[in-house]
N, C-alpha and C positions, 0 to 999 in steps of 0.2 A: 761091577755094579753091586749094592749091597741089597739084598734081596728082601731083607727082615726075618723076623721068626713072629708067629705067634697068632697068624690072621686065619680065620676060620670062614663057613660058609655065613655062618652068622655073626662074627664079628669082623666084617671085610674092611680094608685102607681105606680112605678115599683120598678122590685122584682130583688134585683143581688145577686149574688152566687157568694160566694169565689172559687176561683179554689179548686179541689180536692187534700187534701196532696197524696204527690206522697210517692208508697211504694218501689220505684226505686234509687238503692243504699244506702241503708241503712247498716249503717256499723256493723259488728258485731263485741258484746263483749264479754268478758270471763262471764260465767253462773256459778255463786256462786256456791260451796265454789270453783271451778278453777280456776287458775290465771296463770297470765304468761305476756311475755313482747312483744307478736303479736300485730301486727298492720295492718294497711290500708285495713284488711279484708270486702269487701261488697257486699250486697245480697240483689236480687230483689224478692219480696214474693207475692205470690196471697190468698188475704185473700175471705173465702168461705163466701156463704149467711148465714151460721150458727157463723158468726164472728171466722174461725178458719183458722189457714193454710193450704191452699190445695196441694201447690205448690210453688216451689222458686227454681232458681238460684242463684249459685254464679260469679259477674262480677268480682268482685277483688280478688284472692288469698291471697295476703297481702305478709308479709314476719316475722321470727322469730318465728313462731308458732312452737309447740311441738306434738310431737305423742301424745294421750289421752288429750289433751285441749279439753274443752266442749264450747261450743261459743253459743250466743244468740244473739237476738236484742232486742235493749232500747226498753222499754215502757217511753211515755208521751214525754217533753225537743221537742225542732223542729228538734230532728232528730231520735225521737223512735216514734211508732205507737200509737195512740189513744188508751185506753182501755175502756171496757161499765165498768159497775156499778160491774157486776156480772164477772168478773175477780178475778179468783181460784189462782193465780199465777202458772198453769199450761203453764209452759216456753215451747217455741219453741228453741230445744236446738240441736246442731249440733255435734258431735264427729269427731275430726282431728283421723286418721288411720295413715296415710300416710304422711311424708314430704317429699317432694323437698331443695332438697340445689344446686348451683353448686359454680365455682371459678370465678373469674373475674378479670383480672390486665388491666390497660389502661392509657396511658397518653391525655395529652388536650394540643392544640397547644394556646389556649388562647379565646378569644373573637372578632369576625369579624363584622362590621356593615357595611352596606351595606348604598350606598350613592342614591340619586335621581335619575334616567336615565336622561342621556342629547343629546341621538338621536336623537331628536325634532330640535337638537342645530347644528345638522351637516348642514354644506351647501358648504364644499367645499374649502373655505375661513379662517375660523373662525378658530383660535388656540386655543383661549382661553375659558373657561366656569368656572363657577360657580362650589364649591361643597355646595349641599344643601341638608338636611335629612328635609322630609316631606314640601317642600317647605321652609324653612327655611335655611338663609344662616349660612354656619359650617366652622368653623375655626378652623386648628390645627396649633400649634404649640407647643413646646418644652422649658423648662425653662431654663432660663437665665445659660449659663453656663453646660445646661447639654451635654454630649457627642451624646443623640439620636440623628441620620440623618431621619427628619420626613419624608422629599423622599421618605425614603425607606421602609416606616409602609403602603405606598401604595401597593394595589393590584391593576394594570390597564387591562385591557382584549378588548385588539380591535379585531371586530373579531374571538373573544375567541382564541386572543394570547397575552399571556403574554409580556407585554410590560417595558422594561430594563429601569431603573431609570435612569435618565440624560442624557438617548439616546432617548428614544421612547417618553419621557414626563422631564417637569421641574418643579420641586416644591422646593419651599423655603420657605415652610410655610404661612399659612393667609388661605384664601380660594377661589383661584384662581389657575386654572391649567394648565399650556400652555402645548399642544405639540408642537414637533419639527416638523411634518406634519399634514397638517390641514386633519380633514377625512372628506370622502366623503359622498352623502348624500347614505341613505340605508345602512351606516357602521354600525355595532352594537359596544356597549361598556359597558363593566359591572366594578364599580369601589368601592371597596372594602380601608374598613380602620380597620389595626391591633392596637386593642385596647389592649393585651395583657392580664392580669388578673382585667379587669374590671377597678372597682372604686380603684382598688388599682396601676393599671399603667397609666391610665389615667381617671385626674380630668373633669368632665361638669364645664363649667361658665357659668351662667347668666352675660352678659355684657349688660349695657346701652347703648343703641342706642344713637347715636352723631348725623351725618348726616341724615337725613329721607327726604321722597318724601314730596317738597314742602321747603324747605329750597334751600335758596339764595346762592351760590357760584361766587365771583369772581375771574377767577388767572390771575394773576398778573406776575411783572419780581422781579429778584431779581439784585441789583446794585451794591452788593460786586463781586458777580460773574462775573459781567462785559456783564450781560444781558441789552439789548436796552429797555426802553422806548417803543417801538411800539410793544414790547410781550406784555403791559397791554391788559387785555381782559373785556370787558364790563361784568353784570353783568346776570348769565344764574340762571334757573330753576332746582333742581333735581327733575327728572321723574320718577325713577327709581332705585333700591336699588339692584346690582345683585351679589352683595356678601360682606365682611365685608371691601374688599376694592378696592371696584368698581362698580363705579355707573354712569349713563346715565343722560343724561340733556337733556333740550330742544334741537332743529337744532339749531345752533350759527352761522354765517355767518358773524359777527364782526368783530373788531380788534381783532388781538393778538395768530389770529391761526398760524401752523407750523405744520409741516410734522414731525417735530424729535420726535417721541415717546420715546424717551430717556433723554429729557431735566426736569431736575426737576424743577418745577416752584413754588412760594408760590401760597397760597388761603386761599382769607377771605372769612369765612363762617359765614355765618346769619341766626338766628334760623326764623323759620315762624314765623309770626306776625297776621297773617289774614286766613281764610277758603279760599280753591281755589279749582278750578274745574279743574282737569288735565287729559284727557286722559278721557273724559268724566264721570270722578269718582272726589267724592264730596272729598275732603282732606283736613281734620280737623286741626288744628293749636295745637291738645293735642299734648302728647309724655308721654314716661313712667317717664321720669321725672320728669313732674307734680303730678302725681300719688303717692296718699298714699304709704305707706309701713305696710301695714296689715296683722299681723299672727296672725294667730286662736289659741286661748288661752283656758286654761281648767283650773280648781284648782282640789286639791287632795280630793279625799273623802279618802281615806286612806293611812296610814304612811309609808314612802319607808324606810325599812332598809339601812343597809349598805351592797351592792353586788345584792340588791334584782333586777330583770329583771321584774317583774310584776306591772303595772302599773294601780288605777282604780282611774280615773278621770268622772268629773260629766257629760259633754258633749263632745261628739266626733266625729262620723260619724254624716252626711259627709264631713266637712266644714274643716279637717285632712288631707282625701286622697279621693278629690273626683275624678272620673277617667274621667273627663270632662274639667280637667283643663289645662290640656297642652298637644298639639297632637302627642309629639315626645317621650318623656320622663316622669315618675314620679318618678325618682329617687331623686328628690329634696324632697319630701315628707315625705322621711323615715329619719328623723331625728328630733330628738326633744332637748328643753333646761330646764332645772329643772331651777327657781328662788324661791330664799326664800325670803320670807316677813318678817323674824325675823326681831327686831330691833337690830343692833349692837351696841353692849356695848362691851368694854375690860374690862376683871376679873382685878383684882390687888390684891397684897399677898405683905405678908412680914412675912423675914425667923429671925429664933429666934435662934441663935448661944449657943451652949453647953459649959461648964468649961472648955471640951480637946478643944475647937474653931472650933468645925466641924457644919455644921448642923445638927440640929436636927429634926426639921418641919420644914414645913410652914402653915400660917395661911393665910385663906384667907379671905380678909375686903370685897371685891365685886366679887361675881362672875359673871358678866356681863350678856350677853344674845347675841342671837343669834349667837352661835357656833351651826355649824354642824358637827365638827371633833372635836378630843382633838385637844384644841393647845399646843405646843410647851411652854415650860417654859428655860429659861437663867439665871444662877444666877452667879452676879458679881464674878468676881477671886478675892481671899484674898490682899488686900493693901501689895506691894510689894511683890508678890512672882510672877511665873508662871502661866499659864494655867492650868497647871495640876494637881494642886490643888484646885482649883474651884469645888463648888460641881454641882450637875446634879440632877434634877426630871424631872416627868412625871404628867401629871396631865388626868382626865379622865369631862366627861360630863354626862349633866341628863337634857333632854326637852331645848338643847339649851345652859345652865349653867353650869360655871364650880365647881363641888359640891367636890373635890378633889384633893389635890395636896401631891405626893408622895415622899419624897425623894431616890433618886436610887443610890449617890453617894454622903454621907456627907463633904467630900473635907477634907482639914485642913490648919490652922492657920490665922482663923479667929478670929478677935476682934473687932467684931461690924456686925450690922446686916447689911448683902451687899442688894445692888438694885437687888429684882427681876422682871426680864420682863417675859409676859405673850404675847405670839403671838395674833395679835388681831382678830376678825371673823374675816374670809373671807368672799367675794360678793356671796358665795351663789350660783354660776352659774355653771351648768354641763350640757355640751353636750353629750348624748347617740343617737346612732343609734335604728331605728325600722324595728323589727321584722315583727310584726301583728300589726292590729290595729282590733277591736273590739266595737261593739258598735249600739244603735237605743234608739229612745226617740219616745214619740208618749202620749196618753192619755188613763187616768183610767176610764172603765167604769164598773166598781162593785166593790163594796168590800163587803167583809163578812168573820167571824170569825171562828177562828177553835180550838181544844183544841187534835187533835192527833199527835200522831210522832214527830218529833223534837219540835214542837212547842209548847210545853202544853197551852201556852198564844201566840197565832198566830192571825196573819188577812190576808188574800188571797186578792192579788190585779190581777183586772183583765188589762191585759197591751194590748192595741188595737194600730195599726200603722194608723191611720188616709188613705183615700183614697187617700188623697190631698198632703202626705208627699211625701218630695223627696224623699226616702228611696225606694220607690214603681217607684222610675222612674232608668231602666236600665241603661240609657246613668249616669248618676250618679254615681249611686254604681259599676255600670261594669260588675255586674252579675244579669241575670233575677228572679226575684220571692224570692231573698233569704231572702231579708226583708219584706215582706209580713206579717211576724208573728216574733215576738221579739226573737233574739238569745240569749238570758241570760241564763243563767246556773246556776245551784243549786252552793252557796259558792260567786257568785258574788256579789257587791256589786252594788246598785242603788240609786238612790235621789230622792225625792218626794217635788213639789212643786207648788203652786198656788192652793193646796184644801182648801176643801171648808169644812169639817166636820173636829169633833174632838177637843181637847183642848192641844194637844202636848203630845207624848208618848215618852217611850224609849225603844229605838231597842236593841236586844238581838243577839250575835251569836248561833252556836251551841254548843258552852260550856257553854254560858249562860253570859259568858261577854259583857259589853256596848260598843253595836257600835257607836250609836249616840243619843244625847238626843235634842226630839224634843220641841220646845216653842209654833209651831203655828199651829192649827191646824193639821194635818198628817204631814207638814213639814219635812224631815228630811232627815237622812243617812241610810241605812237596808241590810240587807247580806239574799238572797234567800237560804231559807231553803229546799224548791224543787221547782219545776217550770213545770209541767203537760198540756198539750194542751188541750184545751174543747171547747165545744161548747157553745156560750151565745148570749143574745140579746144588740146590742148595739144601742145606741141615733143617728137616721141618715142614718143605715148602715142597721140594719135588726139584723136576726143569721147571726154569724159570728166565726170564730174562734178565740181566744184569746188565751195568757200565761197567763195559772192564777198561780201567784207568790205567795208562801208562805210564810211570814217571824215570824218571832219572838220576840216578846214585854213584857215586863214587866210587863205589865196589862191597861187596856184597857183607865182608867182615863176618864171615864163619856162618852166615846165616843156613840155619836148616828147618826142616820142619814145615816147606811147602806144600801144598794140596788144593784137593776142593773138595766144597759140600762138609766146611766143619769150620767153626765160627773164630776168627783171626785177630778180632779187636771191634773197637768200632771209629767211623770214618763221620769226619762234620766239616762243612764249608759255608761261607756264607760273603754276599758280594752286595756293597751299597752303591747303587748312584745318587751322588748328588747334584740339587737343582745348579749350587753354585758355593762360593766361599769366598769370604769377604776378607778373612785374615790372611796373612802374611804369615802364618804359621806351620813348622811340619813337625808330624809326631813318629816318636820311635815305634820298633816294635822288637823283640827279644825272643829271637827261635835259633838261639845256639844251644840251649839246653832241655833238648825235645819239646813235648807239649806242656810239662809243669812250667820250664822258662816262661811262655808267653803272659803270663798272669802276672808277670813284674814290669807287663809293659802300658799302653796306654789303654784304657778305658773306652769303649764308646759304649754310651750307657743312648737310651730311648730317653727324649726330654719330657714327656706325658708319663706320670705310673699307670699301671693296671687300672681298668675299670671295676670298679666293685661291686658294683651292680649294672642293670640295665643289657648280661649276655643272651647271646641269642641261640637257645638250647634246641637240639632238634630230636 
C-alpha cells in the first residue's frame, strides 16, 4: 500500500466513501435449473454480520410467474449483491406456492396535456392570452387540408365549467385564445389539449424563431387597398414575444395609430443588429439561426443485421439523451439515423444467351461496393417482341458486393446478349425510432489476467466513472446514483482507447470467434465475458468500488505493465434499442484495426441536433 508523504496535523488527506450499494429492490431471477417467463419480481434483503440472509421482503410481485418457480437474486453485474471470496454457491432461493391472475378489459380515451395557468392574466378586460406549455409559446394547428376542427381538441374550464367552442371561447388555430367574455380577476381556468394517440395523432415541431425580442418592426399602409399615407407608422421595438403570433413593443405614440383592430396592415421587420438593454435585461443580437446544427454521432462497434433492433455503438450517454436539454419535452431524442461510409460503386454484368435464345447466366465483370441490400437486376426484352418475353434475375450481396446473380426467368428469342441493369447502392440512410438507450464511459484503473471460465485466455479491466463525470450528475442523466458504477453487462460490447500498455491483442467472443483486432496498445473492440462488482484501490479516489469486466483474448502478445490504482486508458460502450425497422437493410462495422478502424464504418448519428436554447441548469 502506498502510504503518501507530505500530510501534517494541519494539512490532513481526506478520506471519501462511496455510498453503500443498496440491497433495496433487487430483482429476482429464476435459480437454475428453473426457468420460466416471470418478470418485474423484486426484493429487499437484510444481509447478517455472518454475510448471510437474515431477512427480506418482497416489493414487487411481478407478473407471469408459475406455481413451483424457484427465484433467486443475481450475484456480482450492478444489480446482483457483492460476493466474499468464500462463496459455496449456496443460493438464497425462494419457491412461488401460489399465483394470482385476474381479468382486465379497458379502453383510453387518448393523451391530454395540460397547457400553462393564465390566472395571473385575468384582470377583467383582457380577452385574449397566450397558450404556453412550461413557459414556452405552443401552437396548434391542423394540416393543410385536413378535416380536424382544432377548436374543438380544446378542453376550457372557467370556473370548472366547461366551456362550449365558438361560444365560450374562439380558436382558429396558432397560439392565441380569445374569449367571448373577458374573466374576471380571481376567475380560475384549467385548459386542456386532446393530443389523441400521441406521436401518432399529433406531430411536435421545432420551428425557427423569426421575430424575437429586440428586432425592429415597422407597419406601415398598404396602397392597393386604398389605405392613406398617414397609416405609415415610425419604427418601434419588440419587447416582448407572448405567443407564436403575438407580440408587444415599445409604448409608440407616433404616426400611423388607429383604433381598428381589424385593419390588416403590412410590416417590415429588421432582424437586431446590435446588443440592447430592454426592460432592464441585457438582449443579445444571437438567434438560433446563427447557431450550429450539431447531432451527436457514434460509429458501430458492431454489425447490424437486417430486422436487428440492438444497437452497440462506441459512445453514447449522455450527449444522446441527456435530460437537461429541453424543459418541456425529449421526445425529439428518441430517434436515430444509420449512415454508411461504403463507397458506392455499381456492379455491371453481362448475360450470355443459349442456342434455344433464352438466358442462361450472367456473369458478372464488377461487382461494385457499397450495397446494403440486393439490388434489383433488369434485363433488356428480346429485339422486337414484348415484355413478356424478357428474362428476370435476382442477385444477392457479401460485405457490400454483389457476389451473385441468378437467373429466375430465362425469357426467349433472344439473339444477342441484351443490356443488363444492376440498381445502383443506395445513400445508405435509415431512420429508426429509440427504444432505450444505454450506455457510460469513464476510466481503467487495473488490469490483470485470468485463465478461468469462459475466458481460458482473459484480462479483467477494472472500469471506474470518474468523480468529475457527468454521469455522477443527476440533473443530467435524470436518475440519482445510477451511474455511479458502470451498467454493462456480461455479452455487451465495449472499446478501449488511449492506453498506455500492451502491443495490440485480439478480442475473442464466447465461441471463441474475433471480435476485434487490436494494433495499439490495448486499443480495441471486446464483448464482456462477466462483469462482477468489487472492491479496489483507485489513483485519486481511495477504495472504491469498480466493474471488473472480464474479456477474452487470443493470447496475451508480450503484454506487460499490469497493476492497480494507476490509470490504463479509457473504456466507453453504449447499447440502442430500437422500437422497430422498416428496412431490409444491414450496416457494416470495422474493429480489425483497434478503436481508429471503427470511424471508417457506419455512422449512427441522433436525427434531432442540439438544443440551443431552452436547457435546464441546476
Amino acid at each position: 500500500m502506498y502510504r503518501g508523504t507530505g500530510y501534517t496535523s494541519t494539512n490532513p488527506p481526506f478520506v471519501i466513501f462511496d455510498d453503500p450499494l443498496s440491497y433495496s429492490n433487487i430483482p429476482l431471477i429464476y435459480s437454475s435449473p428453473s426457468s420460466g417467463i416471470g418478470t418485474q419480481a423484486m426484493v429487499d434483503i437484510v444481509v447478517g454480520q455472518g454475510s448471510s440472509i437474515i431477512d427480506f421482503e418482497i416489493t414487487n410481485t411481478g407478473y407471469s410467474y408459475g406455481e413451483g418457480d424457484v427465484l433467486t437474486v443475481p450475484t456480482g453485474g450492478t444489480t446482483g449483491i457483492p460476493t466474499t471470496s468464500g462463496f459455496n454457491n449456496n443460493k438464497f432461493q425462494i419457491t412461488i406456492q401460489k399465483t394470482f391472475s385476474d381479468k382486465f378489459s379497458g379502453w383510453s380515451i387518448g393523451e391530454l396535456q395540460v397547457f400553462d395557468n393564465i390566472e395571473n392574466l385575468f384582470d377583467g378586460e383582457t380577452v385574449a392570452f397566450p397558450l404556453t406549455v412550461a413557459n414556452n409559446p405552443t401552437s396548434i394547428r391542423s394540416s393543410k387540408g385536413s378535416n380536424i376542427v382544432v377548436q374543438d381538441t380544446l378542453l376550457i374550464f372557467v370556473n370548472d365549467i366547461l366551456q362550449v367552442p365558438g361560444s365560450g371561447y374562439i380558436f382558429n388555430g396558432g397560439s392565441l385564445i380569445t374569449f367571448t367574455e373577458a374573466p374576471k380577476v380571481g376567475d380560475t381556468c384549467k385548459i386542456l389539449f386532446y393530443r389523441g394517440s400521441g406521436s401518432i395523432d399529433v406531430i411536435d415541431r421545432n420551428i425557427l424563431e423569426t421575430v424575437k425580442i429586440g428586432d425592429e418592426l415597422t407597419i406601415g399602409y398598404d396602397s392597393i387597398l386604398s389605405q392613406q399615407p398617414s397609416l405609415q407608422e415610425d419604427t418601434r421595438t419588440a419587447t416582448l414575444i407572448k405567443s407564436t403570433d403575438l407580440i408587444e413593443t415599445n409604448p409608440y405614440f407616433g404616426p400611423g395609430n388607429t383604433n381598428d383592430e381589424n385593419l390588416l396592415r403590412p410590416v417590415t421587420w429588421c432582424r437586431q443588429t446590435e446588443d440592447k438593454i430592454i426592460n432592464e435585461k441585457e438582449i443579445g443580437k444571437d438567434r438560433m439561426l446563427y447557431e450550429p446544427v450539431i447531432n451527436p454521432v457514434a460509429y458501430l462497434i458492431q454489425s447490424v443485421g437486417i430486422g436487428s433492433t440492438v444497437i452497440y455503438v462506441d459512445n453514447l450517454r449522455p450527449f444522446f439523451n441527456a435530460q437537461n436539454e429541453n424543459d418541456t419535452s425529449l421526445d425529439f431524442q428518441k430517434n436515430i439515423t444509420f449512415i454508411s461510409q461504403n463507397n458506392k460503386i455499381s456492379a455491371a454484368a453481362t448475360a450470355v444467351v443459349s442456342v434455344a435464345g433464352t438466358i442462361s447466366s450472367i456473369i458478372i465483370s464488377d461487382g461494385g461496393g457499397g450495397y446494403v441490400s440486393a439490388p434489383s437486376v433488369t434485363i433488356q426484352s428480346p429485339v422486337g417482341l414484348g415484355t413478356t418475353q424478357k428474362a428476370s434475375a435476382s442477385s444477392s450481396i457479401t460485405a457490400g458486393i454483389v457476389t451473385t446473380i441468378s437467373v429466375t426467368g430465362p425469357g426467349t428469342g433472344y439473339t444477342t446478349p441484351p443490356v443488363v441493369l444492376i440498381e445502383p447502392p443506395s445513400t445508405g440512410t435509415e431512420n429508426s425510432g429509440v427504444q432505450t438507450y444505454e450506455g457510460d464511459f469513464g476510466i481503467i484503473v487495473g488490469i490483470s489476467t485470468t485463465s478461468v471460465g469462459i475466458a481460458s485466455t482473459g484480462l479483467i479491466f477494472d472500469f471506474l466513472i470518474p468523480r468529475n463525470s457527468f454521469l455522477r450528475n443527476s440533473s443530467i442523466t435524470g436518475v440519482t446514483g445510477v451511474t455511479t458504477i458502470s451498467g454493462i453487462q456480461t455479452g455487451y460490447y465495449f472499446v478501449i482507447n488511449n492506453s498506455n500498455i500492451g502491443y495490440g491483442v485480439t478480442s475473442l467472443n464466447a465461441s471463441g470467434q474475433v471480435v476485434g483486432v487490436g494494433t495499439t496498445f490495448l486499443d480495441g473492440i471486446y464483448q464482456v465475458a462477466s462483469v462482477p462488482i468489487a472492491q479496489t484501490s483507485a489513483p485519486g479516489v481511495g477504495v472504491t468500488y469498480v466493474a471488473k469486466v472480464t474479456t477474452s483474448i487470443s493470447n496475451y502478445n508480450g503484454l506487460l505493465g499490469i497493476g492497480y490504482s494507476s490509470f490504463f486508458g479509457d473504456y466507453s460502450w453504449g447499447k440502442i434499442i430500437l422500437t422497430s425497422r422498416n428496412e431490409e437493410i444491414s450496416y457494416n462495422s470495422y474493429t480489425n484495426n483497434g478503436y481508429s478502424g471503427i470511424s471508417s464504418g457506419t455512422i449512427v448519428k441522433r436525427t434531432s441536433p442540439l438544443k440551443y436554447s431552452k436547457y435546464k441548469y441546476t
